[in-house]
TORMAR-789209 format. One line per field, with one value per atom (N, C-alpha, C, O): x, y, z; atom name; residue in one letter; residue number from 1. Coordinates in steps of 0.05 Angstrom, whole numbers, plus 32768, in hexadecimal, padded with zeros to 4 digits. Atoms other than C-alpha are relative to their C-alpha. Layout:
xx c(X,...)
yy c(Y,...)
zz c(Z,...)
at c(CA,...)
aa c(a,...)
i c(NUM,...)
//
This chain:
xx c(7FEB,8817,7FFE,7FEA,8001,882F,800C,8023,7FFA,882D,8010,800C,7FF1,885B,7FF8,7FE4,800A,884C,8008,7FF2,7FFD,8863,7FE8,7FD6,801D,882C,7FE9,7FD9,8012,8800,7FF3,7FDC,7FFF,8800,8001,7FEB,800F,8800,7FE5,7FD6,801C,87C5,7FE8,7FD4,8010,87A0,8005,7FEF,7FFC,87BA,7FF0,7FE4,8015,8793,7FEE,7FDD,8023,8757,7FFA,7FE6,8004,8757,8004,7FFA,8001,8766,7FF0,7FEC,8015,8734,7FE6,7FD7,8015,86FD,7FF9,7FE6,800B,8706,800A,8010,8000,8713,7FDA,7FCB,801C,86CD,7FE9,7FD1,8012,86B0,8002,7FF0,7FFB,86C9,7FFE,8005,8015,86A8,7FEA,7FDB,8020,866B,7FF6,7FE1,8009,866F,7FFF,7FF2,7FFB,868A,7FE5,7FDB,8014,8652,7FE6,7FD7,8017,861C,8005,7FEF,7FFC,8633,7FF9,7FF6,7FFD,862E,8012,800B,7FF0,8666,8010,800D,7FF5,8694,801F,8028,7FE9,86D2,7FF2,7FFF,7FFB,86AA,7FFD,7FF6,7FF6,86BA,800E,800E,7FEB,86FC,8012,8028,800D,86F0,7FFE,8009,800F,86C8,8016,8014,7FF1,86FC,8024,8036,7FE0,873A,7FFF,8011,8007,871D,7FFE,8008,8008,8706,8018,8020,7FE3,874E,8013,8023,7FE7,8775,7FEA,7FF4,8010,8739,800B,800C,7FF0,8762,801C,8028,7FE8,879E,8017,802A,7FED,87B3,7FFD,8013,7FFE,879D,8016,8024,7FEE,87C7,8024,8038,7FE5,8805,800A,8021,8000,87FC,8008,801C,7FF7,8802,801D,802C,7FE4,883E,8016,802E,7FF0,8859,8013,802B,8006,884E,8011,801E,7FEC,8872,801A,802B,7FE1,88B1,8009,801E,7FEF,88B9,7FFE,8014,7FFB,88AB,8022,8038,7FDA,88EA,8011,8022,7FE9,8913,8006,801D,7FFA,890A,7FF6,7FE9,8003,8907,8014,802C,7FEA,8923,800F,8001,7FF5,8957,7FEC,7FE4,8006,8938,801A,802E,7FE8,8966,8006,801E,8005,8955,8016,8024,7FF1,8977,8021,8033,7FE1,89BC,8007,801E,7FF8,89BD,8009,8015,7FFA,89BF,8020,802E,7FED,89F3,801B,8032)
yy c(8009,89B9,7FE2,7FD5,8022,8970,7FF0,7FED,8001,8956,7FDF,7FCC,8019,891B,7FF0,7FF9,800F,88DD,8009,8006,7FF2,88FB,800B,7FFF,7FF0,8930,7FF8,7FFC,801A,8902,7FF1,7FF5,8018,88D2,801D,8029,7FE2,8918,8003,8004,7FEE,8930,7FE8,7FEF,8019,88E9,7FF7,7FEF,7FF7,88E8,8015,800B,7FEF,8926,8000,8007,7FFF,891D,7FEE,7FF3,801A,88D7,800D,8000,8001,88F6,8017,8017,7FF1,8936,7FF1,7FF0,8011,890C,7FEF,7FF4,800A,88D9,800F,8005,7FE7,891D,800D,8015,7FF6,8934,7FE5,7FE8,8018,88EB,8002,7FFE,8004,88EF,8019,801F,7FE4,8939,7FFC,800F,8010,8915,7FF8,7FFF,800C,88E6,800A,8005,7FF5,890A,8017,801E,7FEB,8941,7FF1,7FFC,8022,8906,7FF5,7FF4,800F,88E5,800E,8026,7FEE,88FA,7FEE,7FED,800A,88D0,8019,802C,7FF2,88F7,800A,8021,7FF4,88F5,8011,8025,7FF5,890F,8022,8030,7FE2,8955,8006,8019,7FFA,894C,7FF9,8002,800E,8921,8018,801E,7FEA,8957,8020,802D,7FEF,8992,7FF8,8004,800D,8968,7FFE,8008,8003,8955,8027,802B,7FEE,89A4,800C,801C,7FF4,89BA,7FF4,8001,8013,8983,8004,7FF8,7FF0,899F,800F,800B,7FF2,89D6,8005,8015,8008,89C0,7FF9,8004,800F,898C,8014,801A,7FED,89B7,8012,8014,7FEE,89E9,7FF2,7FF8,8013,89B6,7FEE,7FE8,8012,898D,801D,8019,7FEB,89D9,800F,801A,7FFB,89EB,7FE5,7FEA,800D,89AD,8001,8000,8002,89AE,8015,800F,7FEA,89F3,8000,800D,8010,89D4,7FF4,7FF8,8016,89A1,8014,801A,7FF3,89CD,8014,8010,7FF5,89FE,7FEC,7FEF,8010,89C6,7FF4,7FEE,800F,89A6,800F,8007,7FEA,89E1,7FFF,8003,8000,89D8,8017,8029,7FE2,8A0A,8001,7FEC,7FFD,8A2A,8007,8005,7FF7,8A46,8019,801F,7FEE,8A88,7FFF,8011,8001,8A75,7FFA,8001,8013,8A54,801B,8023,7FE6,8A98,8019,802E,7FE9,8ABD,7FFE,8010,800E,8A97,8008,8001)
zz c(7FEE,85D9,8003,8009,7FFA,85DE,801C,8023,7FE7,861E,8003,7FF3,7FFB,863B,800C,8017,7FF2,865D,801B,8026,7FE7,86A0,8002,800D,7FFF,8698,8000,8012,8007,867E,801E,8027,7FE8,86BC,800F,800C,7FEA,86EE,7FFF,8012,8009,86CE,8007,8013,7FFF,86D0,8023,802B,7FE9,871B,8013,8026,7FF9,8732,7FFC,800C,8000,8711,800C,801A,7FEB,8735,8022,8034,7FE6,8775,8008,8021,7FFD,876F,7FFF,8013,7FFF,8758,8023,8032,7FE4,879D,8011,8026,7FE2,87C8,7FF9,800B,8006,87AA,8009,800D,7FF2,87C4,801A,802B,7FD6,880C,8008,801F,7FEC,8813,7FF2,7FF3,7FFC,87FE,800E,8018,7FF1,8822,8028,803C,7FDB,8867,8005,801A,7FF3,8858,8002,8013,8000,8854,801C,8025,7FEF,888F,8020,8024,7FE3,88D7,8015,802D,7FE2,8900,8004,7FF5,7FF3,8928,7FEA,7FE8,8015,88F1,7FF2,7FEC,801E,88B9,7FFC,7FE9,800C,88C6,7FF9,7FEA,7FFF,88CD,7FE3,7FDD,8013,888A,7FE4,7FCF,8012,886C,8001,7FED,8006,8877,7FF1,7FE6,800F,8860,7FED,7FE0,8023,881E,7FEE,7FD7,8012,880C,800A,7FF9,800C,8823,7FEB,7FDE,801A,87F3,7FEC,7FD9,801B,87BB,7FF0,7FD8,8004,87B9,8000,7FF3,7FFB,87D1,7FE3,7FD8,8008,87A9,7FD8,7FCD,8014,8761,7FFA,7FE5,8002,8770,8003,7FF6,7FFE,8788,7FE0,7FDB,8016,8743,7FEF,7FE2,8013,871B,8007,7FF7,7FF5,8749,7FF4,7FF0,8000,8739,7FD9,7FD4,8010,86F0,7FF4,7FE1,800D,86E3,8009,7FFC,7FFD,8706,7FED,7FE1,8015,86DA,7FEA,7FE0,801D,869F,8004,7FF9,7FFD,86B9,8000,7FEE,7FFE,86C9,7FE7,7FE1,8014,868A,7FE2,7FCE,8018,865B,7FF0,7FF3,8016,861F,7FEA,7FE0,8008,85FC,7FDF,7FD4,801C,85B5,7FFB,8009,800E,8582,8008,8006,7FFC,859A,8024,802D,7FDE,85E7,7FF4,8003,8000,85C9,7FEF,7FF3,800D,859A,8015,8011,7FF4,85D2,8016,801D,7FEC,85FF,7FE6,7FEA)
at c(N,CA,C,O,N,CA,C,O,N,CA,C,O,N,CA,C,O,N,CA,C,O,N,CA,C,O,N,CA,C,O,N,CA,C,O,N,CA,C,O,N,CA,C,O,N,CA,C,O,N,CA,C,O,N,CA,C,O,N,CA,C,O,N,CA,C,O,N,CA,C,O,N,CA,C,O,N,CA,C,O,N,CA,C,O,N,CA,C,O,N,CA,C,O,N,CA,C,O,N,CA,C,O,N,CA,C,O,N,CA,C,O,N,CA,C,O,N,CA,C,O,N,CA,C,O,N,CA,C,O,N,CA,C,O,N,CA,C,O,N,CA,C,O,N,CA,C,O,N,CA,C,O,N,CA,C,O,N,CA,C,O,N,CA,C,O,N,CA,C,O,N,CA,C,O,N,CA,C,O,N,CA,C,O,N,CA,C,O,N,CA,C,O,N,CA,C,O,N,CA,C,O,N,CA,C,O,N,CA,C,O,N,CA,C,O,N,CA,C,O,N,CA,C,O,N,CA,C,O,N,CA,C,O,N,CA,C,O,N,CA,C,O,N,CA,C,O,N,CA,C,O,N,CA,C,O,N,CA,C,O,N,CA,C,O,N,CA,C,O,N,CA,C,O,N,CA,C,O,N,CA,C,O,N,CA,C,O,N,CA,C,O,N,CA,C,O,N,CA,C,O,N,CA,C,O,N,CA,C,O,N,CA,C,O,N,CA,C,O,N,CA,C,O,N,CA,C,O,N,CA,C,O,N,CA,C,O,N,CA,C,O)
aa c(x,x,x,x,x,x,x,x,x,x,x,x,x,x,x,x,x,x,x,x,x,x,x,x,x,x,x,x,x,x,x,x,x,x,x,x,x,x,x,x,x,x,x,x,x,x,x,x,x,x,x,x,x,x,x,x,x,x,x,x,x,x,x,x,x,x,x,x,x,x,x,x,x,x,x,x,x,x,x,x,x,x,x,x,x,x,x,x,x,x,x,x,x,x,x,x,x,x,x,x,x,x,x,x,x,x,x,x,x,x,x,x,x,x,x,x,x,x,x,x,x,x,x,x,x,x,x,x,x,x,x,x,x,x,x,x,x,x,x,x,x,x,x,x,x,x,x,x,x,x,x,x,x,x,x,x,x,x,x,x,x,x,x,x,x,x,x,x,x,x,x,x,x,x,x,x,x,x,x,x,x,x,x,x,x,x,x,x,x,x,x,x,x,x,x,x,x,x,x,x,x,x,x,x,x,x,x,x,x,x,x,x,x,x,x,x,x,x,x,x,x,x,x,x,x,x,x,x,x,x,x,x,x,x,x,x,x,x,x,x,x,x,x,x,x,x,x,x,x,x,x,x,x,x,x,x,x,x,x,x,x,x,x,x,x,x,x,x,x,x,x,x,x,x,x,x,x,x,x,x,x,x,x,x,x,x,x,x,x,x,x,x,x,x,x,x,x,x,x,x,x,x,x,x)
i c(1,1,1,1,2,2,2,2,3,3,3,3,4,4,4,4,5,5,5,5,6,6,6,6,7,7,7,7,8,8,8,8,9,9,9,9,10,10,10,10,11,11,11,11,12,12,12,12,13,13,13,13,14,14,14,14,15,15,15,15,16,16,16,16,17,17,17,17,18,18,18,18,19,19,19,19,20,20,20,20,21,21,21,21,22,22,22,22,23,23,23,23,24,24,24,24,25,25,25,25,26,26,26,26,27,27,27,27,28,28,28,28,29,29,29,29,30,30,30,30,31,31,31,31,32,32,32,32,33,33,33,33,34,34,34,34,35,35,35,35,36,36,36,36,37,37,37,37,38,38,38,38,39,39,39,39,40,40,40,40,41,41,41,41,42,42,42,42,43,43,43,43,44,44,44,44,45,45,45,45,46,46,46,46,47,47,47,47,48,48,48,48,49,49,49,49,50,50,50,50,51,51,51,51,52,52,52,52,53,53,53,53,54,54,54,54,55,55,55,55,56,56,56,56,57,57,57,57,58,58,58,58,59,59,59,59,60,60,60,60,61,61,61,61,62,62,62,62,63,63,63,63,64,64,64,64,65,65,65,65,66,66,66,66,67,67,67,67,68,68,68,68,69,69,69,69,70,70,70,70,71,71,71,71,72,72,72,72,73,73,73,73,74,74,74,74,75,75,75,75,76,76,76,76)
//
């Protein structure tokens, strides 16, 4: 499968923003001021969060920009 510069740049996007969500529940579980709980549970909900938002997003664009085969225009 050949992926597009759109995808491309997504994909390079999330791993940049999982990677520094995986630093700031380091650092909030390391720490002991008064934010870093609030710190530390925000980062391990957008862990999961944002994964799943980037694969939601991802099978949008693929519908929206699904292209016909010969097999779809044969049937129309």
């Amino acid at each position: 499968m050949k992926y597009n510069k759109f995808q491309r740049i997504l994909a390079l996007l999330g791993v940049i923003l999982l990677v520094s969500l995986y630093l700031v529940t380091l650092i909030a579980a390391l720490t002991t001021s008064p934010s870093s709980n609030g710190f530390f549970m925000a980062s391990l909900f957008s862990t999961v969060a944002i994964p799943v938002f980037l694969y939601a997003m991802n099978l949008v664009y693929q519908l929206l920009t699904k292209k016909k085969t010969d097999s779809d225009e044969e049937r129309n």
